[in-house]
N, C-alpha and C positions, 0 to 999 in steps of 0.2 A: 290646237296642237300643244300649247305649252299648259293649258290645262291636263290633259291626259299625261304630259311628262312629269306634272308633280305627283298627279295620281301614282304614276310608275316608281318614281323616287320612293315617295313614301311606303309604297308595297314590299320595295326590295329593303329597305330602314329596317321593317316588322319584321319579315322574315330574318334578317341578320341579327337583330334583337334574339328571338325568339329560338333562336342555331343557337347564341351564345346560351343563353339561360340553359337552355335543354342539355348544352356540354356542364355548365356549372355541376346540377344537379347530378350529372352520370358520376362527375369526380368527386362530389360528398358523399355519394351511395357508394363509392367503392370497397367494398372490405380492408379495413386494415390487416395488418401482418399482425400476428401474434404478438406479443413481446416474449415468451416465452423462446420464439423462432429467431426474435433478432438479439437476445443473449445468451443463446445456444451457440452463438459463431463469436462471442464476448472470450478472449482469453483467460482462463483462469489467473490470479492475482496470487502470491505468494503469501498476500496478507488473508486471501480468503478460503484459503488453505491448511488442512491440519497435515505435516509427513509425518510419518511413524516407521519405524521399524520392523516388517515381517518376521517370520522363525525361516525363511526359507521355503528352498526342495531340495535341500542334500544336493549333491552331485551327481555326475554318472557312475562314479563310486562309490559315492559317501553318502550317509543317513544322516536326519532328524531326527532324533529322537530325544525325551526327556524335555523338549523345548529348547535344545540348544544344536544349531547347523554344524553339522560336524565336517571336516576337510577331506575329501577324496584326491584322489591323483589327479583330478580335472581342474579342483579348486574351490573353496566355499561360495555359495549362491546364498543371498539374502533377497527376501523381496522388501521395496521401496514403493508404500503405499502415501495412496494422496487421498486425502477425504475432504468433499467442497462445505466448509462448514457456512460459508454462505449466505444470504436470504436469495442468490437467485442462481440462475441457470449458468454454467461456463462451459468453455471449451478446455481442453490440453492435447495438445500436437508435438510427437516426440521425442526426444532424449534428455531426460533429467541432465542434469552438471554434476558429476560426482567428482568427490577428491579428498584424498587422505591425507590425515596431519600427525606432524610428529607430539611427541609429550611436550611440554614446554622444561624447558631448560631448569634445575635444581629443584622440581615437583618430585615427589616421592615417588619411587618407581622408574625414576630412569637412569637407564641403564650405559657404563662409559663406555661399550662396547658399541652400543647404538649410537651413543655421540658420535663417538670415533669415526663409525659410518658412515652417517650423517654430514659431518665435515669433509670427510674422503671423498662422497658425493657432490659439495660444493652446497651442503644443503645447513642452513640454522636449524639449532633443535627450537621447537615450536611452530615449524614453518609448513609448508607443504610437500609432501613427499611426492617426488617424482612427477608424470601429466595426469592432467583431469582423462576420467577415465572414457573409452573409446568406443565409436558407438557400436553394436551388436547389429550389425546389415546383414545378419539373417534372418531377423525379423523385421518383417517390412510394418515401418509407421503407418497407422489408422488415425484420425481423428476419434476423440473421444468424450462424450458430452456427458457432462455430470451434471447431474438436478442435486439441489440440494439437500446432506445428506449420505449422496452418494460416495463411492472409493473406485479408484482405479489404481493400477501398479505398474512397477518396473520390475526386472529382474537386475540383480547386482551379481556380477562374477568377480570373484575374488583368487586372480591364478595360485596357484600352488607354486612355494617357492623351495622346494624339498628337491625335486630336480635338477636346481638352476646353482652352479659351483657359486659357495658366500664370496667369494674373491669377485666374480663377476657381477650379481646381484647386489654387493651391499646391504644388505639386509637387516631393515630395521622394525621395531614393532610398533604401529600406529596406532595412534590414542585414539581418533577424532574422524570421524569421516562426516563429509560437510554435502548437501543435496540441496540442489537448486531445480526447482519444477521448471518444465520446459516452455518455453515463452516469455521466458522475464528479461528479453533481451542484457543490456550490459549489467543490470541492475545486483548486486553480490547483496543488498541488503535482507534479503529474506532467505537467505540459507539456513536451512535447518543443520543444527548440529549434533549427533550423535556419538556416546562414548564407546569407544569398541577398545577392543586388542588383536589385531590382526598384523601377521608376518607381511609386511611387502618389501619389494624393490626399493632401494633407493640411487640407482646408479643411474646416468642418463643413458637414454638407450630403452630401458624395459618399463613394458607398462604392465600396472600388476593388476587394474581394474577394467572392466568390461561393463555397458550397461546395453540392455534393451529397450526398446518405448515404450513410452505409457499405453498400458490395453487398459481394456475396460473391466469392471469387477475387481473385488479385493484378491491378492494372492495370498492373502490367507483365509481359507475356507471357513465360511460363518463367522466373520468377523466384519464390520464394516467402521467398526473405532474401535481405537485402545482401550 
């Protein structure tokens, strides 16, 4: 009897041996995940990123033309292109960070009129005008995968302040609009900075920028860099 039970022992050893080995092998045979698949879900990096400046789509009033966005009674629209300059694959999910800056203080071109404003508002010239701009939840966020290479965009709304009494508004002309790609949590160091001239609000209370989130494709047609 205690013959046949080591015979038994040893049968059930082999076979358990033999289960392990045979799972080994299923899990080194398994296919890996792409890498292409697991930095497809990688957030774009700010540093791996070129932004650039679109010409726009005119407004629901106003035209494009010559290359420069012209203002309707809706308000200038810019597009906010992101190109993965990259060597691999990223994601962006989102609302860029925009926000408009004043001239800085005794630069050529500025104006005491817009100081004035500026101060009246509680704002430094140099500083930031008004809130970062608000997100457009009429277009619903998409994830958006960019290969290296590639561009995708925002739209920028820029309200018209022709409407709005200067008493109320404050109204001053911003130099600087400042774009942070969506994902960079608290991080302000990769802002891209752009020289503009554009009329907005400086009073608290009004916000003069709008933005929508990053779709896919450049908004500017046949263009995918500067």
């Amino acid at each position: 009897m205690i013959r046949y039970g080591h015979i038994a022992w040893r049968a059930a050893a082999v076979a358990a041996f033999a289960g392990t080995a045979a799972l080994a092998v299923t899990l080194t045979r398994a296919p890996a995940r792409p890498q292409a698949a697991l930095s497809s879900k990688v957030t774009c990096s700010s540093s791996g990123l070129q932004a650039w400046l679109g010409l726009g789509s005119g407004s629901a009033t106003g035209t494009t033309t010559g290359g420069t966005v012209n203002e309707g009674a809706q308000g200038t629209y810019y597009t906010l292109e992101f190109t993965n300059v990259s060597h691999r694959t990223c994601r962006l999910y989102g609302y860029p960070e925009v926000s408009a800056y004043a001239t800085v203080a005794g630069t050529q071109g500025t104006d005491t009129q817009e100081t004035a404003a500026q101060d009246a508002a509680g704002q430094s010239a140099g500083g930031q005008i008004g809130a970062v701009a608000i997100p457009d939840t009429s277009v619903r966020p998409q994830p958006v995968t960019l290969q290296p290479g590639a561009t995708a965009h925002a739209v920028l709304r820029i309200a018209s302040t022709g409407s709005t009494k200067p008493s109320a508004c404050a109204q001053v002309m911003a130099q600087e609009i400042r774009v942070i790609p969506p994902g960079q949590g608290l991080s302000r160091a990769g802002a891209t900075v752009f020289d503009v001239r554009i009329p907005v609000c400086a009073a608290r209370g009004h916000t003069s920028l709008s933005v929508q989130p990053v779709l896919a494709r450049p908004g500017v047609p046949g263009r995918a860099m500067p």
